[in-house]
Every structure is written in structure tokens, then in C-alpha cells.
ZAGUMI-708515 format. One line per field, with one value per residue (C-alpha): residue number from 1; y, x, z. Coordinates in Angstrom, 2 decimals, padded with zeros to 5 digits, always signed. Last residue first. Layout:
# ZAGUMI-708515
resi <- (NUM:...)
py <- (Y:...)
px <- (X:...)
pz <- (Z:...)
END
This chain:
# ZAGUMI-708515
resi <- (518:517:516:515:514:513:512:511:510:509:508:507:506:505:504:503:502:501:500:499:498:497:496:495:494:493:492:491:490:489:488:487:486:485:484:483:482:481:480:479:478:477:476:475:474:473:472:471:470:469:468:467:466:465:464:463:462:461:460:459:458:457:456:455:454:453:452:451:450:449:448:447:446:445:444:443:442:441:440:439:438:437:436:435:434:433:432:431:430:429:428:427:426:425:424:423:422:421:420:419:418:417:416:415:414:413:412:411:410:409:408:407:406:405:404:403:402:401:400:399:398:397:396:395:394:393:392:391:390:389:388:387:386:385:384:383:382:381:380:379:378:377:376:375:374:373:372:371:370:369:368:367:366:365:364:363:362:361:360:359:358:357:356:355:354:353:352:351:350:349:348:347:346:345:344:343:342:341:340:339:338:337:336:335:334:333:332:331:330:329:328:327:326:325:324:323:322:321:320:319:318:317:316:315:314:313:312:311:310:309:308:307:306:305:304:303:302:301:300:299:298:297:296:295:294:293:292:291:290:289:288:287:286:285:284:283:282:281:280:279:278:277:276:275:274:273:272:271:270:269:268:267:266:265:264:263:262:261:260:259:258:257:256:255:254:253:252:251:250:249:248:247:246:245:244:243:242:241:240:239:238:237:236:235:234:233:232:231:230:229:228:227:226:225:224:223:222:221:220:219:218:217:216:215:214:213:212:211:210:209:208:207:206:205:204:203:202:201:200:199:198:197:196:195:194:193:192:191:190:189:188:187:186:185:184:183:182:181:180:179:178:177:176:175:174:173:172:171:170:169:168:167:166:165:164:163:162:161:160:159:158:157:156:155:154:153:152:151:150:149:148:147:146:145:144:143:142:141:140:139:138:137:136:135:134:133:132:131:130:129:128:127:126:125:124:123:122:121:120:119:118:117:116:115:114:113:112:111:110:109:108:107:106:105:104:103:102:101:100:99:98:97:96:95:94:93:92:91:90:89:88:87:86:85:84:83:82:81:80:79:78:77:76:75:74:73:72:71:70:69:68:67:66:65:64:63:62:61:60:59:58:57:56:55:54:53:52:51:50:49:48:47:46:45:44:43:42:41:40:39:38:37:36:35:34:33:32:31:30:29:28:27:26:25:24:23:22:21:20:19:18:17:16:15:14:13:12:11:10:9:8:7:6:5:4:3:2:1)
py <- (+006.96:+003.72:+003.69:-000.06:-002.90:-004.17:-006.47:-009.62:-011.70:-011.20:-012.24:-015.61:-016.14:-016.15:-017.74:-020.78:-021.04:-020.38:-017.16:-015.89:-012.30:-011.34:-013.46:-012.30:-008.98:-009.25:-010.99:-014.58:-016.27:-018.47:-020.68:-018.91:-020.91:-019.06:-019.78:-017.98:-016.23:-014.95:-013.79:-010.96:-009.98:-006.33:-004.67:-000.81:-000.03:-004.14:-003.82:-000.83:-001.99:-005.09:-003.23:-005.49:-004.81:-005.96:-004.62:-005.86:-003.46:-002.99:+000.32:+001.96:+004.52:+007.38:+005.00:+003.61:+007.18:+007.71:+004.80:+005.68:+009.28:+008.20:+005.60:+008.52:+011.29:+008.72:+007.43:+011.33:+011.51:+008.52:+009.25:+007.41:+004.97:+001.87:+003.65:+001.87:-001.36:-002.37:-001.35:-003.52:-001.70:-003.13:-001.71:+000.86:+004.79:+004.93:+007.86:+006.01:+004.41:+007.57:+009.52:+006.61:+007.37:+010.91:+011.01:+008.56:+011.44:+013.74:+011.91:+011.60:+015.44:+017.18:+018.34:+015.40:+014.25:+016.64:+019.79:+020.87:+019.11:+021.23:+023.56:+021.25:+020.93:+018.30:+016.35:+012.62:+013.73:+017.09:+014.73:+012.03:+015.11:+017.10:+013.73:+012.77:+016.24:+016.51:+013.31:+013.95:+017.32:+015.52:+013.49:+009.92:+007.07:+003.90:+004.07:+002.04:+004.95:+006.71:+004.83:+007.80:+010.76:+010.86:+010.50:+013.33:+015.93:+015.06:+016.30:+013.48:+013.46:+012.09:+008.77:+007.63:+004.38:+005.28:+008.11:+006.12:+002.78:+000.34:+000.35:+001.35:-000.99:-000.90:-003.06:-002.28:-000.04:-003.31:-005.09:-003.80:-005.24:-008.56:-010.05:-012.29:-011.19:-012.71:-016.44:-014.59:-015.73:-012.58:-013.65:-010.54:-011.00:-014.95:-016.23:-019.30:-022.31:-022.87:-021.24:-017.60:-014.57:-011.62:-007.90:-008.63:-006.82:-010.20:-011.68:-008.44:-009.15:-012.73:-011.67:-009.27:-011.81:-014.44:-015.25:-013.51:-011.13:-012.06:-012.53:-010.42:-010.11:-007.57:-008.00:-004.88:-005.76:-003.98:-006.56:-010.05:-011.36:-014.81:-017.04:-019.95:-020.52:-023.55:-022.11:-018.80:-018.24:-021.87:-021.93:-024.81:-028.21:-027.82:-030.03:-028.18:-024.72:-026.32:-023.98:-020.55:-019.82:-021.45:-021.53:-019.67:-021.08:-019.33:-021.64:-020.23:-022.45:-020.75:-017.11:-015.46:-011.41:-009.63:-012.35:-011.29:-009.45:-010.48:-008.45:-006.51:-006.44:-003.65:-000.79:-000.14:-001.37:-001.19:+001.73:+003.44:+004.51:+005.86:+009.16:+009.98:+010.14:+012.15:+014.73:+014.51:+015.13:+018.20:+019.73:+020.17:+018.01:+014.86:+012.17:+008.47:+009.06:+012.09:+010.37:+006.38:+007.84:+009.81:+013.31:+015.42:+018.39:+020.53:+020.64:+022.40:+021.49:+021.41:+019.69:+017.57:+015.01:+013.83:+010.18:+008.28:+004.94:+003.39:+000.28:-000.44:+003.16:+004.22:+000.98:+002.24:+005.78:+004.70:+007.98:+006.64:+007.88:+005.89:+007.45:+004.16:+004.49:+000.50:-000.85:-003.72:-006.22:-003.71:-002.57:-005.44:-007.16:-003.78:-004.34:-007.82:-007.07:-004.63:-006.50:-009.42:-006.95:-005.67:-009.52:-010.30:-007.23:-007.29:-005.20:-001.80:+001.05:-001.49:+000.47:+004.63:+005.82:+003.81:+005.43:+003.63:+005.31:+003.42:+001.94:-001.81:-000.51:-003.86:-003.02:-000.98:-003.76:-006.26:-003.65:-003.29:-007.08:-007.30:-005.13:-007.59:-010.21:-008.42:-007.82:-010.73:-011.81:-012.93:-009.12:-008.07:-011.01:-014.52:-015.67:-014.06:-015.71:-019.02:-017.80:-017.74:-014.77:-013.81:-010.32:-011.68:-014.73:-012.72:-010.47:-013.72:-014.75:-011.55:-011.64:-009.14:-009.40:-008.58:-006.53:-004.43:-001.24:-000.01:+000.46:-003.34:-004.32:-002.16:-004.06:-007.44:-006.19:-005.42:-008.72:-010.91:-008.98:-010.41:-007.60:-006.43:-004.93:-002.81:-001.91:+001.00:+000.55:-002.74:-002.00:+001.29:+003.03:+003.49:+001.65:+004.10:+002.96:+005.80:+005.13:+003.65:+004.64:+007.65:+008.90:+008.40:+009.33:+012.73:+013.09:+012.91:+015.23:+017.75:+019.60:+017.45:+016.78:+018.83:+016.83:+016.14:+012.92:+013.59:+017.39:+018.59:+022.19:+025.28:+026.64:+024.30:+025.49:+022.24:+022.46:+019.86:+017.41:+015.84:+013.18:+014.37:+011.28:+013.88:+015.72:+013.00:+011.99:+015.79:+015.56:+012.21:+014.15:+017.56:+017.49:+017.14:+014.06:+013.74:+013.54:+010.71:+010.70:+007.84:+007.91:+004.54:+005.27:+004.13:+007.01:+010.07:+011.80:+016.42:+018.01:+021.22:+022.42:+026.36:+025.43:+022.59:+022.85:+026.52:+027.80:+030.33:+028.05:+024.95:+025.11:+023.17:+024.96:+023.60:+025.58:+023.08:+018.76:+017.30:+013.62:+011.25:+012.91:+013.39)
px <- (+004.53:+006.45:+006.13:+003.82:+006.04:+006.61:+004.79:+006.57:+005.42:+001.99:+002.21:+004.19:+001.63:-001.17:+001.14:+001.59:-002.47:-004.21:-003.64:-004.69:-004.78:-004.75:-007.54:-009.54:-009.47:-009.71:-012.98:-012.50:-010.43:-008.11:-005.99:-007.93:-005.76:-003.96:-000.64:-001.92:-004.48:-005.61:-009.79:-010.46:-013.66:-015.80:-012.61:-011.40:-009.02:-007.57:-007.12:-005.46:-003.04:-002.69:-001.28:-000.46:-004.07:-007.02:-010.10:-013.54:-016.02:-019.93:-021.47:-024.39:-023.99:-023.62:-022.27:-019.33:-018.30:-018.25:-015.58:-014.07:-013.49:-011.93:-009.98:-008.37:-007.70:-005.74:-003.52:-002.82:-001.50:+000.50:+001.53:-000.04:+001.56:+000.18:-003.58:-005.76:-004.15:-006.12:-009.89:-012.84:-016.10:-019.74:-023.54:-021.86:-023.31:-021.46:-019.61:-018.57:-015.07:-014.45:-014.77:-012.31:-009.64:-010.27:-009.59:-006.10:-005.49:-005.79:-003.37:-000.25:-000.51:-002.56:-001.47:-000.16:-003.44:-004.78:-006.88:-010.02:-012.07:-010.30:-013.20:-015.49:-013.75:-012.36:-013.70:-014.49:-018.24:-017.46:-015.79:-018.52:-021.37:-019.81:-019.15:-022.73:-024.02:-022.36:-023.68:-027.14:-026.64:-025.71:-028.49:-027.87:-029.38:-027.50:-025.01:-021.98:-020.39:-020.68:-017.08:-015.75:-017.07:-013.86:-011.51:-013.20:-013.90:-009.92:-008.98:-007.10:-003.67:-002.44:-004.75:-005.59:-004.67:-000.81:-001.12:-004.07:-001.47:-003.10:-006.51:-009.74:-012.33:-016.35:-019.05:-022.22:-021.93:-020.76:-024.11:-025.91:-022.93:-023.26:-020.41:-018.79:-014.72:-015.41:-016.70:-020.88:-024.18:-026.40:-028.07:-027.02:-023.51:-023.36:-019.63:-018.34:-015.67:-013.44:-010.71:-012.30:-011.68:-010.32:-011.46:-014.83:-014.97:-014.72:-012.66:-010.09:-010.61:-009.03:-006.24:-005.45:-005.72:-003.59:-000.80:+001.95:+002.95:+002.08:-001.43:-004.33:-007.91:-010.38:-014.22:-016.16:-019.91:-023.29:-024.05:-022.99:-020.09:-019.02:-016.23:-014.88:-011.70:-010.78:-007.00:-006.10:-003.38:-002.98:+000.01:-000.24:+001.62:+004.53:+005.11:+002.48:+004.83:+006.93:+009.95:+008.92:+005.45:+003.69:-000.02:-001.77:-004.87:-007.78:-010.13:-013.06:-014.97:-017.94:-017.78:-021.07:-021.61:-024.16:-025.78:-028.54:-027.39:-024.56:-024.66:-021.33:-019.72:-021.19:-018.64:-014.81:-012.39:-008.96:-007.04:-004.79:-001.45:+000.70:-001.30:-000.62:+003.50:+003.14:+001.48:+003.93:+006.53:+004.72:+003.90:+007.79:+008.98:+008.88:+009.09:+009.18:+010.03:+012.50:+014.15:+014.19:+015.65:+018.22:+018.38:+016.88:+013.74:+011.83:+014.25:+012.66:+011.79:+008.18:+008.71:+011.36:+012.14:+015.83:+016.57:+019.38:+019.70:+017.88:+016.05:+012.97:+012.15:+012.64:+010.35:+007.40:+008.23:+006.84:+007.49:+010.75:+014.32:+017.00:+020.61:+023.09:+026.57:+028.31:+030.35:+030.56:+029.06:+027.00:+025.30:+025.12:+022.84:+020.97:+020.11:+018.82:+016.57:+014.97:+014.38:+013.20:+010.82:+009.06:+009.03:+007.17:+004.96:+004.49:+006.44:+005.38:+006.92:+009.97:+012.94:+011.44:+014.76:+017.90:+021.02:+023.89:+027.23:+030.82:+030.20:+031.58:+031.22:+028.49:+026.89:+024.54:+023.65:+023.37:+021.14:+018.80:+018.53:+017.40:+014.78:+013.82:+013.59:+011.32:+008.80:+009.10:+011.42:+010.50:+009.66:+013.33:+015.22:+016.05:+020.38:+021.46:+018.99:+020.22:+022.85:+020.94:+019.32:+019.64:+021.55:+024.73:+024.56:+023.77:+026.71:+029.03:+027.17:+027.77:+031.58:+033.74:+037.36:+038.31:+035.49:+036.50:+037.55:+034.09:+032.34:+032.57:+031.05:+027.63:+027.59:+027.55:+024.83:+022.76:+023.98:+023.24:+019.67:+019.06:+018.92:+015.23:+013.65:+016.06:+015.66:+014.53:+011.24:+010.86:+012.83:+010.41:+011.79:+015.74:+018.41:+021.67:+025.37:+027.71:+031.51:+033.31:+030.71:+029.21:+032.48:+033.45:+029.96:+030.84:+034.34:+032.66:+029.82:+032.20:+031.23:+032.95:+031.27:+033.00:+035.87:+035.39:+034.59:+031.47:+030.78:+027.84:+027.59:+024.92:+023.10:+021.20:+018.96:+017.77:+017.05:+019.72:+017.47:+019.01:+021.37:+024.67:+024.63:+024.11:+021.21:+019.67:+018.80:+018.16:+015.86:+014.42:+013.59:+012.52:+008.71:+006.92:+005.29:+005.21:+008.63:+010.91:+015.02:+016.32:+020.41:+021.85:+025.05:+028.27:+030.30:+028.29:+025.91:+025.74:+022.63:+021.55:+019.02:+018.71:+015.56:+014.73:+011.92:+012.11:+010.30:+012.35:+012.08:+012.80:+014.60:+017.56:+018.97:+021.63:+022.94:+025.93:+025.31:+027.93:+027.91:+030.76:+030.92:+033.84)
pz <- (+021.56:+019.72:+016.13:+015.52:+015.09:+011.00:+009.99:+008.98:+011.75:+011.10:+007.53:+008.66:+011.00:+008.20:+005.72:+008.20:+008.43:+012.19:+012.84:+016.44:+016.93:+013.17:+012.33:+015.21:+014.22:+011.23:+010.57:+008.54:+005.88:+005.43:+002.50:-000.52:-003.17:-006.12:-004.41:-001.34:-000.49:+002.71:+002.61:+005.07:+006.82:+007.59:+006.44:+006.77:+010.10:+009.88:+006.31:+006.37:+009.18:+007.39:+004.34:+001.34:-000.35:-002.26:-001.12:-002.43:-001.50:-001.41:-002.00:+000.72:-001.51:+001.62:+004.07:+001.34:+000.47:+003.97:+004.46:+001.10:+002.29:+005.28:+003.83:+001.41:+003.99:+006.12:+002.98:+002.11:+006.07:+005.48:+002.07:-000.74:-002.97:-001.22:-001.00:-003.24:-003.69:-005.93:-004.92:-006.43:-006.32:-006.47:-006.67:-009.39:-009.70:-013.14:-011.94:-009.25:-010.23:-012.32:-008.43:-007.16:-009.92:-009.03:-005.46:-006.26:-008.37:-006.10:-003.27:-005.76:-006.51:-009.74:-012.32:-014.28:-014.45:-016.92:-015.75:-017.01:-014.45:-011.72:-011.70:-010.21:-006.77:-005.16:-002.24:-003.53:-003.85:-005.77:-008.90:-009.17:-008.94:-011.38:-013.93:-013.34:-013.88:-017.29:-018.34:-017.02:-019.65:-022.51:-022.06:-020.63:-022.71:-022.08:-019.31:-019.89:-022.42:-018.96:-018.45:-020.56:-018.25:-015.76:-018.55:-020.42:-017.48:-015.86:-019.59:-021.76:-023.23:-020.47:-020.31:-016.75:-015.57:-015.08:-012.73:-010.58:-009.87:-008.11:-010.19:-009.18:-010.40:-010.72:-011.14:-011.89:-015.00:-016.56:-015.82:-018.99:-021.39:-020.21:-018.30:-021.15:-020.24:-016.52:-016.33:-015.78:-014.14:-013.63:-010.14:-008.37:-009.68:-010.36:-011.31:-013.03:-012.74:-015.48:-017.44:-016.09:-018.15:-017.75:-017.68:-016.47:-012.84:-011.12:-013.35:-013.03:-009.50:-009.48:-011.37:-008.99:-005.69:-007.70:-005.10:-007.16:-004.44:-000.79:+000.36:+001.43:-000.17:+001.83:+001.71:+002.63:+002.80:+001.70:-000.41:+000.89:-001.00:-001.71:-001.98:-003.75:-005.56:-007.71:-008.59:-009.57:-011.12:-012.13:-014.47:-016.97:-016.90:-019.35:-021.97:-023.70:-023.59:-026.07:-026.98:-024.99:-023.32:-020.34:-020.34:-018.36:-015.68:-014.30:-011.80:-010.19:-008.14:-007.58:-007.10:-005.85:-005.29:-004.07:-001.60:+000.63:+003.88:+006.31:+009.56:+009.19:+012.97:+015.52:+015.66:+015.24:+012.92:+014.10:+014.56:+012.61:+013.86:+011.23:+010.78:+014.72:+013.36:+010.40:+012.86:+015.44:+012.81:+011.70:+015.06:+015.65:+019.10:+017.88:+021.17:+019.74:+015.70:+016.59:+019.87:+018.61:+015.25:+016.35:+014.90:+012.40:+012.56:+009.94:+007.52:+004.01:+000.92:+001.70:+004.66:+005.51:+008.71:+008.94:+010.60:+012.28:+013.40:+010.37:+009.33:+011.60:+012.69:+008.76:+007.84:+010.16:+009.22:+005.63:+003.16:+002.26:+001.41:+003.23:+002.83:+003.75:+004.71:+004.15:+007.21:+004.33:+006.80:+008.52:+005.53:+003.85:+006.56:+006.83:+003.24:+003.41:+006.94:+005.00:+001.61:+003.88:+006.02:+002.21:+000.54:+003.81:+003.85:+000.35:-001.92:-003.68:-000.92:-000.18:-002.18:-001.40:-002.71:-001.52:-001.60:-000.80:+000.33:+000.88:-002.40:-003.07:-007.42:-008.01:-005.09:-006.71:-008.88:-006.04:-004.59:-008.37:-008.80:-005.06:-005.84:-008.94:-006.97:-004.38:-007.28:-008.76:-011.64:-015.40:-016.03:-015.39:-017.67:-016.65:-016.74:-014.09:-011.95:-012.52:-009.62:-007.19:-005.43:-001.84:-002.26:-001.34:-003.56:-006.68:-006.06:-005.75:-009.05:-011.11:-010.42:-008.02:-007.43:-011.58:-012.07:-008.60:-010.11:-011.43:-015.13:-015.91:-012.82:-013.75:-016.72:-015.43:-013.28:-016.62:-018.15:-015.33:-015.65:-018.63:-021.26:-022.55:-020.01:-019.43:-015.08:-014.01:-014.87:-013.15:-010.69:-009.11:-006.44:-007.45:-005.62:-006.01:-005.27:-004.96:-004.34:-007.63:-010.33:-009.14:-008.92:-011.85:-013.04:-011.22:-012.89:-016.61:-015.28:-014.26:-011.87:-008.97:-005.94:-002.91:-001.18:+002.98:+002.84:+000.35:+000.04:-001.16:-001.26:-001.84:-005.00:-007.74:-010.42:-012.23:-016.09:-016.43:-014.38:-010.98:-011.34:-009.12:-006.83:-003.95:-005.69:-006.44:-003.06:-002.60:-005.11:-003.68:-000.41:-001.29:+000.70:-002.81:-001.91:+002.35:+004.05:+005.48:+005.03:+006.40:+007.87:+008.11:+009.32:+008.62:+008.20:+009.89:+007.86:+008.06:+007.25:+005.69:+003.27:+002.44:+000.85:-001.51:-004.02:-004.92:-007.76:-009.92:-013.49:-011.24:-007.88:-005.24:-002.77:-000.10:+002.68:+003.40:+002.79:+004.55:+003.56:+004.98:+008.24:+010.41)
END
């Protein structure tokens, strides 16, 4: 008998459907992954079984869980939700209140379940890998991968016979990323725990579950075992979602190394602790007497693990932060980061990890696209206009959807546009942050092609800072590794990944997760 029987479910706002006639039945004890692109219907239905989606929601269809439909009653649902639904949402550090230690937030989620008396903070702490000083630091004190296992002990807190997990590893590191993984199929099979995996990396759904549902626009293209949907699809869809996760390596004659762009010598940025006497306290090296350079024409990718410094390093670069000592020469224009002249700014470019939060909301697409411009002395009205057409057509949308606002437009658009307001200063140099981690795999292929061209057509230099060694292998002439604020390898990627020679470097390559089998 299953534990979820989901019959004929609808889900739709203001007479737009987003889930179709959806059903699926999940044994007791699976791990069942759910994989879609943005929009496809999987976190509402996610929701839709732990009874949280939006009151404006028009729902029609069942849920049952062990054979009971949910209750209507929202007072009986958070009962429930309490004592036999544990939900790990995508993004901790929102989630999470920033301001209560998290022993006090999974303190709380004991006190609204059964098992407060069997069940203490600590012993939920020490399942999920974290000690028990933990309890005692709040969110933003935690990494990334400390602060997801925050959010399972919490939804262990209730001993849930269902888990679900929306989209938990899509910001970690490849190591934090196959430690989270191999954490919650631990718990899984030691509490005989039903897990509902929501995730747009197949890689991860191959490596975690047993059982997997593909969606499409709301709708259930295919389900079934894991090693027979993933390895043989039979709908068009799933073998398309499949090709997209194979990328291969950079092809064609190796970067021949031109004059010098970019020159970093021995870059050091430190912070200084805060609380009671920070001086007693040696100072945090972010980045720590780094050297590197980069020949014009180049595509330089940083990898490491979270916290290693790669993103403070490129906001020096780009002049956001400044250097404690050390300095930087961009085409001979010696700078330490916040003092890069004025008339160099329009230079250097950066496209920040997350595109939805960089852009302002109350802004048109024409006006956030247009305000770096500002850099560019003496445009006419008119070269301003033609700037911001030209920046918008040349990542492949059209003109007319300058109007808009970011909120209407999908995950992969507005990764197009923060790349057009990268360009629209016509920049020698452009730092990417983790351009493509929130991207679907078929939006993720779109996206390194059109930087690749972009790259052909400007002849632009890049600095790439990303978790995905796949990306890095399909985009990079060379690859720095960083760790602790120190660059501890570098060199092409292909022979880097094939024969590592720094314990990070293996360790990186060990933590990848194995390609989808064909």
C-alpha cells in the first residue's frame, strides 16, 4: 500500500492551470524524486501534500497519506504536519529566523511534536553531523551545508514517516552537495523514512532515489524506477532532459596566451572578527597572498568549496571591495579594488549568482539594463537607447520585453538579462558568479552557449566562478582551485581533472556525482 496516493490532482491560479489531472501513487520507504524544468508543477505539488500552498490556490483531486485524505482543516493539517511531515525547503538561509539561534528554532519544532520528551536538540544535532555548539550560533554564522543540515534535523524534529525535500543541494558545493546526499539517505534507511525529492539535477535524483516521476508543464510525462526512466526514457522529454546533462569537454586548439589583461599580485583581504574584543582575535584572511593573471582573450574558472574566498576575490577584481594588501594592474591601470578609477569601471563587468535578487523590482528591464551607462561619459540619449537594444537583442530576447519588470520573466531570462547589463558597457572583462547554478539543465545549455558566442563575437575575457565541474570542464581555457583563501592548483581542465595532484583536487573529483548512464 502506498503512503502517498495522489488521485486526479489539479492545482490553478485565477483559471490558469499549473498542475493537471496529476497522479502518482509512493510506496513506504521510498525515495521517490520528482525532476522537472521551472514551472513544470513540482514544488506545488510538494506543497500540495504538506497542505502549504497559497490561499488563492484552486485545488481539485485527493491526497491521501496511508490511506486517510488530508484534513481541511488547517488546525488538523498542522497536526499533521507536525507529527508525520517533515519539509527541507530550498533556500536555509531564508527559511530560517535569522535572528533566533538555531538550537532555539529546532527546539521549537520539538515542542510542537510528541517526541520532546525522547528527542533533545543535541541528539538531532548529532544525527545530522553537527555538534552540539551549534545550537548555540545563529543562521548566518553557519555555512551553507550547515545550515541544510539545520533545516533536516529540524524536520526530523516530529520522526516523520515522509520528508520532503525541495531542491536541498541546488546552492552547495559539490562536496558539501554529495555529503548532504549521502546524510539524508543515511536517515532514510535508518528511520525506514519516505522521502519526496524535488530537484531539477537528475544527477542527484539518479544518486539518491529508487523511484522517480518526470513533469512537464504540470503534467506527468513518465514515472517509474529510476535506473529504467533516467537510463532508457521512452517520452522525448525525458530524453531531452537527459542529453542536456551530458556536456562535453572543451573542444578545439588550447587558448594561446596573449598579452596580459589582468594582473593580481599578492592579494591579501583580511576581516576582523566582531563581538567582545575582536583584537584578541587574529583576523580572517579571505583571501590570502594570491597571485594570478589573465591573458585577454582567456576564460579563467575559480573552483573550491564554500567559503574559500573565490567571491571575494572577484568583487576586488571588479572594484566592489577592497584589497588589505597586495595590488592589481588591469591593462596597466594599478588598482586594491574600491579605488579603480572611475574611467575603467565600464571595463569590467559582473554578473552576480543570483539574477532575481540583483535587479531592482520596481525598475523596468530598459532602466536597470541602462543604469551602468552612468559609466559611459557622453552618450546621447539616443546611443543610450541603442546600447540598451543592442545589449538586450544580443543575449536572444526581444526589444519589446524592455518594459517588463523582472518578475516576468522565467529563471533562464533573467539570467539573459543580467549578462546583457553586464555588456551594455561594452567591458574588455567579465566576472560570472555562478552563472548558471539555478538554471535548469536545458536553460543551463542555452546559457553557455550564448556566453561561448557571446565571447567569439567581443572577443571578451572571463573569469568563471562556479561549483559545477562539468561547466567548467565544457567552458574554461584553465582553472585555478582555491582553498582556504589560497590558490592551491591550477592548470587546463582536462588534465587537472584526470590526474589531481592537491587533496582538495581529488576530494572535488570524488564528490561529483557519476555521469546518467545511456
Amino acid at each position: 500500500m502506498s503512503l502517498v496516493e495522489i488521485d486526479k490532482l489539479s492545482i490553478g491560479f485565477d483559471g490558469r492551470p499549473a498542475v493537471s489531472n496529476l497522479t502518482l501513487g509512493i510506496a513506504r520507504g521510498a525515495r521517490f524524486g520528482i525532476i522537472g524544468e521551472s514551472g513544470s508543477g513540482k514544488s506545488l505539488t510538494a506543497l500540495s501534500i504538506a497542505g502549504l500552498l497559497p490561499e488563492n490556490a484552486e485545488v481539485s483531486g485527493t491526497i491521501r497519506l496511508d490511506g486517510n485524505a488530508l484534513p481541511a482543516d488547517e488546525k488538523a493539517m498542522a497536526r499533521l504536519r507536525g507529527q508525520r511531515i517533515g519539509m527541507v525547503f530550498q533556500e536555509p538561509m531564508t527559511a530560517l529566523n535569522p535572528l533566533m539561534r538555531v538550537g532555539e528554532q529546532i527546539g521549537e519544532a520539538l515542542a510542537l511534536t510528541r517526541h520532546q520528551s525522547e528527542t533533545s536538540v543535541a541528539s538531532l544535532l548529532s544525527e545530522v553531523g553537527l555538534e552540539a555548539q551549534h545550537a548555540q550560533r545563529f543562521p548566518h554564522q553557519l555555512s551553507g551545508g550547515q545550515r541544510q543540515r539545520v533545516m533536516i534535523a529540524m524536520a526530523l524534529a516530529s520522526a516523520p514517516d515522509l520528508m520532503i525535500a525541495d531542491e536541498p543541494t541546488s546552492a552547495l558545493d559539490v562536496i558539501t552537495q554529495r555529503m548532504v546526499l549521502d546524510l539524508i539517505r543515511e536517515i532514510c534507511d535508518r528511520r525506514q523514512m519516505t522521502l519526496i525529492f524535488i530537484s531539477h539535477d537528475m544527477r542527484a535524483v539518479a544518486a539518491l532515489c529508487d523511484q522517480v516521476a518526470v513533469l512537464r508543464g504540470g503534467e506527468l510525462i513518465e514515472s517509474g524506477p529510476v535506473a529504467k526512466v533516467l537510463a532508457e526514457p521512452s517520452a522525448a522529454y525525458t530524453q531531452k532532459l537527459v542529453a542536456a546533462t551530458r556536456m562535453a569537454p572543451r573542444q578545439g586548439t588550447p587558448h594561446v596566451a596573449k598579452k596580459n589583461l589582468l594582473e593580481v599580485d599578492h592579494l591579501t583581504r583580511a576581516f576582523a572578527h566582531g563581538g567582545f574584543w575582536p583584537w584578541r582575535k587574529p583576523p580572517l584572511l579571505a583571501v590570502n597572498d594570491v597571485s594570478l593573471s589573465v591573458s585577454a582573450g582567456e576564460c579563467l574558472a575559480l573552483v573550491g568549496p564554500s567559503g574559500c574566498g573565490k567571491t571575494t576575490l572577484a568583487r576586488m577584481i571588479v572594484g566592489l571591495d577592497s584589497a588589505t594588501a597586495g595590488e592589481m594592474r588591469f591593462e596597466g591601470t594599478s588598482y586594491r579594488g574600491l579605488d579603480l578609477p572611475a574611467a575603467r569601471r565600464a571595463d569590467l563587468s559582473l554578473v552576480f549568482q543570483d539574477p532575481f535578487g540583483s535587479f531592482n523590482p520596481r525598475l523596468t528591464v530598459a532602466r536597470s539594463l541602462g543604469e551602468p551607462l552612468r559609466l559611459v561619459p557622453g552618450l546621447s540619449p539616443i546611443e543610450h537607447e541603442q546600447r540598451v537594444t543592442e545589449a538586450i537583442e544580443s543575449v536572444g530576447l526581444d526589444r519589446a520585453m524592455l518594459a517588463r519588470y523582472p518578475h516576468e520573466f522565467s529563471g533562464g531570462q533573467r539570467q539573459r538579462l543580467a549578462i546583457a547589463r553586464a555588456l551594455v558597457t561594452r567591458p574588455s572583462l567579465v566576472v560570472l558568479d555562478e552563472p548558471v547554478s539555478a538554471l535548469d539543465v536545458s536553460v543551463r545549455g542555452d546559457v553557455l552557449d550564448l556566453l561561448a558566442k557571446l565571447q567569439q563575437q567581443h572577443g571578451l575575457t572571463y573569469i568563471i566562478i562556479s561549483h559545477d565541474l562539468d561547466m567548467v570542464a565544457a567552458m574554461a581555457d584553465r582553472v585555478l582551485v582555491m582553498e582556504a583563501g589560497k590558490i592551491v592548483e591550477e592548470g587546463r581542465p582536462d588534465a587537472l581533472f584526470a590526474h589531481p595532484q592537491h587533496r582538495l583536487t581529488k576530494a572535488l573529483m570524488a564528490a561529483r556525482l557519476p555521469e546518467i548512464a545511456a
